[in-house]
TIGUMI-396437 format. One line per field, with one value per atom (N, C-alpha, C): residue in one letter; z, y, x; atom name. Coordinates in pm, 1 decimal. Example, Ala and Ser with C-alpha at 12.3 -4.5 7.8 and 13.67 -1.06 7.14 Angstrom:
# residues 2
rest <- [A;A;A;S;S;S]
c3 <- [780.0;780.0;780.0;708.0;714.0;787.0]
c2 <- [-569.0;-450.0;-330.0;-225.0;-106.0;3.0]
c1 <- [1319.0;1230.0;1320.0;1285.0;1367.0;1290.0]
atom <- [N;CA;C;N;CA;C]
//
This chain:
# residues 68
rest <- [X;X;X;X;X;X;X;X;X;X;X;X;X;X;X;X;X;X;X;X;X;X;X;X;X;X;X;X;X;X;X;X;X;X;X;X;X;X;X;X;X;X;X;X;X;X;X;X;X;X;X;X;X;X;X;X;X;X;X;X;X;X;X;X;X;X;X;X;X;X;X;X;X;X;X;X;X;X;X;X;X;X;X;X;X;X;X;X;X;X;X;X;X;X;X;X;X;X;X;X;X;X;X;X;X;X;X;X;X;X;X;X;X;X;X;X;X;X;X;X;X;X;X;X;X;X;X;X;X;X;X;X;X;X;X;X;X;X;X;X;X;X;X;X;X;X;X;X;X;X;X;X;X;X;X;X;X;X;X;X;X;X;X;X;X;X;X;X;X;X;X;X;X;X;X;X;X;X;X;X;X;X;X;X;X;X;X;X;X;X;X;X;X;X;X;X;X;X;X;X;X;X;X;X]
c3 <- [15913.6;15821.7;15802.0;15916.4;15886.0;15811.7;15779.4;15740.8;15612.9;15553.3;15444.0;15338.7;15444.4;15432.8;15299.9;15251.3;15140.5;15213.0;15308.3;15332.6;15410.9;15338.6;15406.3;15531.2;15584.1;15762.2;15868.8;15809.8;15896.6;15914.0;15780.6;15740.7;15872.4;15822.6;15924.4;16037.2;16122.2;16279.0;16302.4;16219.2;16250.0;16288.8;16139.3;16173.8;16284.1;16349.1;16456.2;16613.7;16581.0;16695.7;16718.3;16616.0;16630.7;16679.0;16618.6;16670.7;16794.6;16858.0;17019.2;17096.3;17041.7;17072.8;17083.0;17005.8;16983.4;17095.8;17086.8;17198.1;17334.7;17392.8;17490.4;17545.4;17438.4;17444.4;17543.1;17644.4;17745.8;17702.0;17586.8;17548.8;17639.4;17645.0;17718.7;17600.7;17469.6;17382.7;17298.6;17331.7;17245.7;17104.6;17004.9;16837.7;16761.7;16698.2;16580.5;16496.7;16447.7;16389.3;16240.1;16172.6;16078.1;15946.5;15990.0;15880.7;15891.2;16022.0;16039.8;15972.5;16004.4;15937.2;15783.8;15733.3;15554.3;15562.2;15622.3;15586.4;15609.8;15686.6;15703.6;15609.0;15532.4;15452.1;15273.2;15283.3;15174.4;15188.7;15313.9;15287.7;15275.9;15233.8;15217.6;15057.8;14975.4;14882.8;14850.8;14963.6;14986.7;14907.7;14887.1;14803.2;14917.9;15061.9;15109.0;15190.5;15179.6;15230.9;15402.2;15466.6;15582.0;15643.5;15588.7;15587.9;15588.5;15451.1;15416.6;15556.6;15547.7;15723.0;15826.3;15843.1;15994.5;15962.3;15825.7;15826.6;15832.2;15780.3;15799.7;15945.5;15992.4;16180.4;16223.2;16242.6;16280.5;16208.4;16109.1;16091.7;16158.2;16149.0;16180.6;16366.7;16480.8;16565.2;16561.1;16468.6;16519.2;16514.3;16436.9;16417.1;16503.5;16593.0;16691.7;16807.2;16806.5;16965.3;16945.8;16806.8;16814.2;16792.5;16680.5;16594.1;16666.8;16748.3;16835.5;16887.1]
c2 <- [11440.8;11380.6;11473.1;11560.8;11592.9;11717.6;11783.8;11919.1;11899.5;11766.4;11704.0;11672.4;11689.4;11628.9;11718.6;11616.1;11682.2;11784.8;11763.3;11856.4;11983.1;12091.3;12271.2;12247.7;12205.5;12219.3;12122.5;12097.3;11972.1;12007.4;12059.5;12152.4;12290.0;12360.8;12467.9;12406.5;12289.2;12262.5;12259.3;12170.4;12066.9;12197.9;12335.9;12458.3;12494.8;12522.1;12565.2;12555.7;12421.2;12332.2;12360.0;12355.2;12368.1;12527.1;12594.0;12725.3;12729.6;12696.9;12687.6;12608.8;12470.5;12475.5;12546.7;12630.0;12665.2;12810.7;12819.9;12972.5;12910.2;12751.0;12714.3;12676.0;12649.6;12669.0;12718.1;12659.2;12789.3;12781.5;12757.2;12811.8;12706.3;12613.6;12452.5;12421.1;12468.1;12409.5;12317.5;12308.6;12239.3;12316.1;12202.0;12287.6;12173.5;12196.3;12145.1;12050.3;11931.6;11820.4;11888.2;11864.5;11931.9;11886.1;11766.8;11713.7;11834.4;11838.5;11972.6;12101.7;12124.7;12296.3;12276.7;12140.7;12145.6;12117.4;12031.0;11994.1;12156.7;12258.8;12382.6;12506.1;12462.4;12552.5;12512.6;12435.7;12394.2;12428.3;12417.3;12457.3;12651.3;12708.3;12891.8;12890.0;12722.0;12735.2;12690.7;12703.1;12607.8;12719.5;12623.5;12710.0;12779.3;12767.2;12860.3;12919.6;13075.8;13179.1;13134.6;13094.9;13112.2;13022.9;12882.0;12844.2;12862.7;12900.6;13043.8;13110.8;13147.9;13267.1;13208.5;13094.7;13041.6;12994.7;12900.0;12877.9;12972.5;13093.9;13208.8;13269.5;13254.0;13297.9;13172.7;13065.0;12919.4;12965.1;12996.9;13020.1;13102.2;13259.6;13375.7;13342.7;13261.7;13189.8;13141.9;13041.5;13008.1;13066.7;13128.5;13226.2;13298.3;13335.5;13452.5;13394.6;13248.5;13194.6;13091.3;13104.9;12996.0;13049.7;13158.8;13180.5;13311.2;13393.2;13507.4;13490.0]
c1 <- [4808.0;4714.0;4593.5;4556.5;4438.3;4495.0;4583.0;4607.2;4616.5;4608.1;4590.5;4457.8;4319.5;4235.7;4173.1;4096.9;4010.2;3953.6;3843.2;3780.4;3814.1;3770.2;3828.8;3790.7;3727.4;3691.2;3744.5;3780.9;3902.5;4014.2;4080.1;4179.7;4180.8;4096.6;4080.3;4083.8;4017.5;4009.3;4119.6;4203.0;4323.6;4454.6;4437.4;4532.9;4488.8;4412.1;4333.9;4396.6;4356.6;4435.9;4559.2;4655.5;4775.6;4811.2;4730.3;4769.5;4742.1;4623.3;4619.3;4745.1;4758.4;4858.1;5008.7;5059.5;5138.4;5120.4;4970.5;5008.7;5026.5;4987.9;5011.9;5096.5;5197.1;5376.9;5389.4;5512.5;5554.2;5673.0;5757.3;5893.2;6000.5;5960.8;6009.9;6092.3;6120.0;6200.0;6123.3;5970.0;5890.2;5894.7;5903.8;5913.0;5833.9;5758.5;5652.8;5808.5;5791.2;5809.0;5850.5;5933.3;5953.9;5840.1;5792.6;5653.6;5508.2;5499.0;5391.6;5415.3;5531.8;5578.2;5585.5;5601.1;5588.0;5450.6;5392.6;5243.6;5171.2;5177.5;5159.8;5221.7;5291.1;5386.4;5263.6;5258.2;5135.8;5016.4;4988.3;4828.6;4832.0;4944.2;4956.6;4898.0;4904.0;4849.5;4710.9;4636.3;4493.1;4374.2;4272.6;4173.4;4102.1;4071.4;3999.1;4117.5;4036.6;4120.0;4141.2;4029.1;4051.7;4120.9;4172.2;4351.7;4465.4;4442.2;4569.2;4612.7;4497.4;4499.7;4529.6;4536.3;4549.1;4693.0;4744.6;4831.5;4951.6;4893.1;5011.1;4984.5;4925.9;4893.8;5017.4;4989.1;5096.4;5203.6;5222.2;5366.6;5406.3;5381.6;5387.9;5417.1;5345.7;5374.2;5529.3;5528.4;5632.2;5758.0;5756.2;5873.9;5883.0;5788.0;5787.1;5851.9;5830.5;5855.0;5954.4;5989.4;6127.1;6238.7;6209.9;6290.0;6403.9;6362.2;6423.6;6544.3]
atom <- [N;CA;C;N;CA;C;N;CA;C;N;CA;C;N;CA;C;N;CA;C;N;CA;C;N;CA;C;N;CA;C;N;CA;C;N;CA;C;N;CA;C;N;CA;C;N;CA;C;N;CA;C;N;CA;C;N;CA;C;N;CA;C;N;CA;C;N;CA;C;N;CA;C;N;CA;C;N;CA;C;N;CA;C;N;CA;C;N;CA;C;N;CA;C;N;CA;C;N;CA;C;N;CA;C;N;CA;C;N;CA;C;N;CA;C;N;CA;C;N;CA;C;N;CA;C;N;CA;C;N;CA;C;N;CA;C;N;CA;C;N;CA;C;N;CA;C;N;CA;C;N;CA;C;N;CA;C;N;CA;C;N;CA;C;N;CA;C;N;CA;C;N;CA;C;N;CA;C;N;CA;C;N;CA;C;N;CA;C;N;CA;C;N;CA;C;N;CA;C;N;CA;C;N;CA;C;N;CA;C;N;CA;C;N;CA;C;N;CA;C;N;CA;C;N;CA;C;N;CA;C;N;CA;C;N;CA;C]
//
């Protein structure tokens, strides 16, 4: 919901978060919900850049640690 939110800074916390999470992964077979990775696949079209950027950091993540 929040990766949804009107506002850019919520947006940004919410990618944020997830990316911490995702580096705190220890490769347990934990994998992001397939609603997160589309709700994250949208915001690559968000008006502030520094979304964009995080959302392509979380992607760029997960691919690294799932996808191998």
């Amino acid at each position: 919901v929040l990766l949804t939110d009107p506002n850019k800074i919520t947006r940004q916390k919410a990618l944020q978060s997830l990316c911490n999470d995702l580096k705190e992964a220890t490769g347990d077979g934990s994998r992001s919900s397939i609603h997160t990775i589309e709700s994250i696949l949208k915001i690559l079209a968000d008006p502030a850049e520094k979304n964009r950027d995080l959302a392509l950091t979380y992607v760029s993540m997960y691919i690294s640690q799932f996808c191998n």
